[in-house]
Backbone as a chain_set.jsonl record, in Angstrom:
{"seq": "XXXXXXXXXXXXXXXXXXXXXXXXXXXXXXXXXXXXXXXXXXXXXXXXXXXXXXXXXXXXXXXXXXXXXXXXXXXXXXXXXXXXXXXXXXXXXXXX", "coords": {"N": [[87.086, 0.66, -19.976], [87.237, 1.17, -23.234], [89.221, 3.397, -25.309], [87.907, 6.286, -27.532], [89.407, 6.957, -30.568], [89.561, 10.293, -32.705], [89.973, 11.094, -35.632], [92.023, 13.328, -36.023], [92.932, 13.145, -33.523], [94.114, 10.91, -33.347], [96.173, 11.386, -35.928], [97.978, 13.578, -33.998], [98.766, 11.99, -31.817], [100.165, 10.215, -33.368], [102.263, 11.935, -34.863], [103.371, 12.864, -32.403], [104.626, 10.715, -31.568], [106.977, 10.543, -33.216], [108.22, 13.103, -32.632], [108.777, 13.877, -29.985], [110.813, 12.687, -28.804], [112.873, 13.618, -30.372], [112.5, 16.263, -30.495], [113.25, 16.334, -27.686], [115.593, 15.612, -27.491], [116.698, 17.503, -29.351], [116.489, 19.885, -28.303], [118.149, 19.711, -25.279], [120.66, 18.952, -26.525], [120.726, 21.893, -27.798], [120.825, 23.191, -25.264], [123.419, 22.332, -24.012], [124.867, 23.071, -26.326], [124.757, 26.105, -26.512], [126.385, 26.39, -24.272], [129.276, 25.581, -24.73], [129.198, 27.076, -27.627], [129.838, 29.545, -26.509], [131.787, 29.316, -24.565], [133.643, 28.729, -25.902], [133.955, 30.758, -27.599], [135.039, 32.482, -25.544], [137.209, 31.447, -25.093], [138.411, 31.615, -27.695], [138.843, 34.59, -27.432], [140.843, 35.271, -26.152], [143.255, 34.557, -27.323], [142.9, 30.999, -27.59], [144.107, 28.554, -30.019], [142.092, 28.579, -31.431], [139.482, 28.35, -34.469], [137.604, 30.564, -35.725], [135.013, 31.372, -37.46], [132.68, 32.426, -39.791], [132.04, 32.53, -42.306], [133.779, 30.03, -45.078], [135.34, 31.969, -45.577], [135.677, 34.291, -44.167], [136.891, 35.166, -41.661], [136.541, 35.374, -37.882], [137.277, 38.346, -36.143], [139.753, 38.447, -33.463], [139.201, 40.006, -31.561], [136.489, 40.156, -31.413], [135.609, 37.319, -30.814], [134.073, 36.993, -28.176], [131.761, 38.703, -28.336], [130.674, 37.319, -30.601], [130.773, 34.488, -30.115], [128.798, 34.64, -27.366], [126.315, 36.225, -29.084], [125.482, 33.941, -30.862], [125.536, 31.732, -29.052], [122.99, 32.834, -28.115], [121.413, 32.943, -29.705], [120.715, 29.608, -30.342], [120.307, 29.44, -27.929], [117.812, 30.268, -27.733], [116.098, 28.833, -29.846], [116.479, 26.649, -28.575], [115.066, 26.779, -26.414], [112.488, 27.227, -27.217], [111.86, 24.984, -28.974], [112.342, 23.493, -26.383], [109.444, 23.964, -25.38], [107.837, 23.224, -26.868], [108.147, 20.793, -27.008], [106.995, 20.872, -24.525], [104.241, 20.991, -24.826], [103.353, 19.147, -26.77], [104.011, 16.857, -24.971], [102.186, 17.574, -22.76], [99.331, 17.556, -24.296], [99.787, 14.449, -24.576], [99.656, 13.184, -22.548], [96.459, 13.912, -22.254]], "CA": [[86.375, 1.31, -21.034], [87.752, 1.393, -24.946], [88.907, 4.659, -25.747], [88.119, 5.582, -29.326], [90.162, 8.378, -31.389], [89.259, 10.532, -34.036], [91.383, 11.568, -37.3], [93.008, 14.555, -35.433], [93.742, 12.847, -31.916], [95.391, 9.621, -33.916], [97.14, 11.666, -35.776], [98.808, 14.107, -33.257], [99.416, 11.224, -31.358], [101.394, 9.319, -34.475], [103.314, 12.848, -34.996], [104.201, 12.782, -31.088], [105.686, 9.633, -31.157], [108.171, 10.688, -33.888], [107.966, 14.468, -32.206], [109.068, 13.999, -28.69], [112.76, 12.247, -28.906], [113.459, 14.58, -31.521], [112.73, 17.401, -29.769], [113.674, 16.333, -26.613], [117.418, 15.381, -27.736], [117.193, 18.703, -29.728], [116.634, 20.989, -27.252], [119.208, 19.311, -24.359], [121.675, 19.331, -27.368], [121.104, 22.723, -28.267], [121.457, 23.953, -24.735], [124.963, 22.137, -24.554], [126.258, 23.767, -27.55], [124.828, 27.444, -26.116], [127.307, 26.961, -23.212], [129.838, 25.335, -25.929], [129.773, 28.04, -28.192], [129.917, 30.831, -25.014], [133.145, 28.952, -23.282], [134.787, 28.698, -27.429], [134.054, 32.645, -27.85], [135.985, 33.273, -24.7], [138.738, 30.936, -24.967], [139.505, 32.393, -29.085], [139.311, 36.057, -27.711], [142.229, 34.852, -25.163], [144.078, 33.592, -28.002], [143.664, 29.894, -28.094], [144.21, 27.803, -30.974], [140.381, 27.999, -32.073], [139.287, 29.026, -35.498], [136.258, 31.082, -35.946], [134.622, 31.554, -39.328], [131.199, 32.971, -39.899], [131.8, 31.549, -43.978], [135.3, 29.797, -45.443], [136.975, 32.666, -46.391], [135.242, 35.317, -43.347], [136.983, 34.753, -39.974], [135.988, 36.838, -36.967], [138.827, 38.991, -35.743], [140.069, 37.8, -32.503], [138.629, 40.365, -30.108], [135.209, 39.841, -31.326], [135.616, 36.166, -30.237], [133.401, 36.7, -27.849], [130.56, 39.11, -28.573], [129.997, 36.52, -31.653], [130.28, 33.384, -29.089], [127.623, 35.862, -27.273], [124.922, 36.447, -30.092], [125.351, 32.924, -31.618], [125.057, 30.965, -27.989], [121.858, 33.18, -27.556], [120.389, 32.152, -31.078], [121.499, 28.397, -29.84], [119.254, 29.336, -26.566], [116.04, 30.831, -27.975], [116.042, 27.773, -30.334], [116.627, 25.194, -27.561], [113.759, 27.564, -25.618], [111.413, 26.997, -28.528], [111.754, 23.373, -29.279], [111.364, 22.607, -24.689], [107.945, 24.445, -25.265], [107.184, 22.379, -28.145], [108.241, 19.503, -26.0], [105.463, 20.509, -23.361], [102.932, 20.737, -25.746], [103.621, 17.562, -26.927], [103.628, 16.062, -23.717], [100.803, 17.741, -21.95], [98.437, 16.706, -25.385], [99.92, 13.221, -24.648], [98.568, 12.857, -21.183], [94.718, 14.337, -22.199]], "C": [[87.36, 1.673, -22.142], [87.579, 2.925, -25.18], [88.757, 5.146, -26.983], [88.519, 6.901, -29.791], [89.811, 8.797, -32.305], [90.473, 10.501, -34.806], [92.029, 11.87, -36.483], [93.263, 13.877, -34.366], [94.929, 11.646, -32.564], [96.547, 10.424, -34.348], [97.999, 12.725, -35.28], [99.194, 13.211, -32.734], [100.285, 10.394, -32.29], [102.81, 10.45, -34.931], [104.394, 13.098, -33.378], [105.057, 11.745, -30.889], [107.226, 9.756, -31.682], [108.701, 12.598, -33.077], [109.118, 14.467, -30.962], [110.137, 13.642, -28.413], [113.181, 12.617, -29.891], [113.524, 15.827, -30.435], [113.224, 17.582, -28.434], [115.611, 16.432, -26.237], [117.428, 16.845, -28.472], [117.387, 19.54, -28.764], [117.839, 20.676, -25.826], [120.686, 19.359, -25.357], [121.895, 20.479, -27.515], [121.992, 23.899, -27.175], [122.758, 23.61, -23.945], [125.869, 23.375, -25.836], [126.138, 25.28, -27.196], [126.216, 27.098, -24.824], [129.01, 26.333, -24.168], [130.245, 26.426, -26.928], [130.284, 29.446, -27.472], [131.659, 30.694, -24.801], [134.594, 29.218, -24.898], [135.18, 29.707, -27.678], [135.195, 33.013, -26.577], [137.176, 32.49, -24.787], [139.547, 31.453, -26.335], [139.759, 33.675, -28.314], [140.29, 36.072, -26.67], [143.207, 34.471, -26.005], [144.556, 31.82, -28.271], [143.58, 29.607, -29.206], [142.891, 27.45, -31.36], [140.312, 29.055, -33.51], [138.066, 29.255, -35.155], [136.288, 32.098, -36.873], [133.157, 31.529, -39.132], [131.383, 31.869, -41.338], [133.575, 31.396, -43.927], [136.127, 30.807, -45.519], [136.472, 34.224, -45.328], [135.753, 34.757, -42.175], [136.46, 36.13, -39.069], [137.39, 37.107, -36.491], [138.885, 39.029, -33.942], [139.734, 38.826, -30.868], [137.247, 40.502, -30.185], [134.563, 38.558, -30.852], [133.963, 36.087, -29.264], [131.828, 36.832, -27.466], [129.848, 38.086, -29.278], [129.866, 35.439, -30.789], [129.068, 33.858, -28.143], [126.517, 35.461, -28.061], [124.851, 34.994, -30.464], [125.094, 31.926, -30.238], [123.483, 31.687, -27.635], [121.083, 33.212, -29.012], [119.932, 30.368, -30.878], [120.37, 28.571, -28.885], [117.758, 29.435, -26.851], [115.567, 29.651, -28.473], [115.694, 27.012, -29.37], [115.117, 25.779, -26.608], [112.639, 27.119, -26.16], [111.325, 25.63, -28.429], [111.573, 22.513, -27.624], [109.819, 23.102, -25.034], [107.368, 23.716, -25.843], [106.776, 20.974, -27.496], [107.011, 19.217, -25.252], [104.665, 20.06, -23.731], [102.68, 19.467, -25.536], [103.121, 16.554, -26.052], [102.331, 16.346, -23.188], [99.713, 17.328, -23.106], [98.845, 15.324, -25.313], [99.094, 12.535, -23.365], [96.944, 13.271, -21.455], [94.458, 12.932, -22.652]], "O": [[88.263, 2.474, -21.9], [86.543, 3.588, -25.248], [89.442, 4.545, -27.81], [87.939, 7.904, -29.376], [89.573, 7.951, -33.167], [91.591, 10.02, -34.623], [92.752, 11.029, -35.949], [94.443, 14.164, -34.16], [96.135, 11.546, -32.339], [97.616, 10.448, -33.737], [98.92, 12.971, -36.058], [100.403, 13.173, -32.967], [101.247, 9.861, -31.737], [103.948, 10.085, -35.226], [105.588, 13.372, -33.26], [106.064, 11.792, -30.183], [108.262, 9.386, -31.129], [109.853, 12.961, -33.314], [110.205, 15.033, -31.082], [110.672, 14.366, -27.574], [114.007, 11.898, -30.453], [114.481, 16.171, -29.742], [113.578, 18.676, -27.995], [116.39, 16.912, -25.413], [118.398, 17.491, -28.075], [118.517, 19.892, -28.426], [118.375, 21.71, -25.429], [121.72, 19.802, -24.859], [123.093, 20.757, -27.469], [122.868, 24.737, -27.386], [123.225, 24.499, -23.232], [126.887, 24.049, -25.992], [127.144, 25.948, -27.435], [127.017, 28.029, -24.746], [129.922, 27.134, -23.96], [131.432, 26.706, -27.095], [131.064, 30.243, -27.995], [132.512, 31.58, -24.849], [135.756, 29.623, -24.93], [136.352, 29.957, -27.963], [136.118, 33.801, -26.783], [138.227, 33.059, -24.49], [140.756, 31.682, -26.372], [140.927, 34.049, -28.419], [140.549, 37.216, -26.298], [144.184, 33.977, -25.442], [145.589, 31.333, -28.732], [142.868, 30.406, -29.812], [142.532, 26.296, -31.594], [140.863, 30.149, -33.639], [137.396, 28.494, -34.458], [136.981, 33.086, -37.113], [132.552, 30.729, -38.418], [130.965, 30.713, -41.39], [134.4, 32.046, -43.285], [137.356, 30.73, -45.535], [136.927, 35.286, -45.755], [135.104, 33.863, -41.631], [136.15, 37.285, -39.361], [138.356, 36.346, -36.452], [138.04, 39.644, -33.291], [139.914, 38.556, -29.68], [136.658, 40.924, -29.19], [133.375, 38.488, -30.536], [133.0, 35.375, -29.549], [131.022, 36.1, -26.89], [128.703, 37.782, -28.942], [128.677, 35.247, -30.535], [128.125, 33.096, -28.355], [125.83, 34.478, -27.78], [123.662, 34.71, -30.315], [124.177, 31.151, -30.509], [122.781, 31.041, -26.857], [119.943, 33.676, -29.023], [118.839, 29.98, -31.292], [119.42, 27.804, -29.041], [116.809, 28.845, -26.335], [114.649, 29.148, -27.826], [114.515, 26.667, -29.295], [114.252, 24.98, -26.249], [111.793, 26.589, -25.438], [110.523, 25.194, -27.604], [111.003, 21.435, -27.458], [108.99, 22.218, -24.814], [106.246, 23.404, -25.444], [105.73, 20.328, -27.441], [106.286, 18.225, -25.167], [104.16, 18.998, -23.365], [102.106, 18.834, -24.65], [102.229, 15.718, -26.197], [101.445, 15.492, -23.149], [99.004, 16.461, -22.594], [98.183, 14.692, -26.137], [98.22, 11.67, -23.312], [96.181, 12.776, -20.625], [93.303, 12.543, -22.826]]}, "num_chains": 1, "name": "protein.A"}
């Protein structure tokens, strides 16, 4: 049996196609760089050889290292949180 689509089902399904390996690589990327920016914050406030700069000419001062690796890996997370949910969506409206 021929299934037949309206407006709105075509196009969610034409936005999912471009939707879903976007968001899928976003969100596995983003929660890389949360443990990425985490492991960077603790290795500057140890003193290695890492720069950290909010803007060019603002560095963070070297025992904040890792509160700011902290807050900025858990901006990094909520994000990556947001964009799997999106993902579901996505998916579970792909299977109906």
């Amino acid at each position: 049996m021929a299934v037949i689509y309206t407006g709105t089902s075509l196009f969610k399904r034409l936005i999912s196609i471009f939707a879903i390996p976007v968001l899928g690589v976003l969100s596995i990327g983003l929660f890389l760089c949360t443990v990425i920016v985490i492991v960077g914050g603790l290795l500057y406030t140890f003193g290695a050889e890492i720069r950290m700069e909010i803007f060019p000419d603002l560095s963070v001062p070297q025992y904040l290292g890792l509160p700011v690796g902290i807050i900025f890996g858990l901006l990094l997370l909520a994000i990556a949180f947001f964009s799997w949910r999106v993902l579901k969506y996505f998916l579970n409206d792909w299977n109906k």
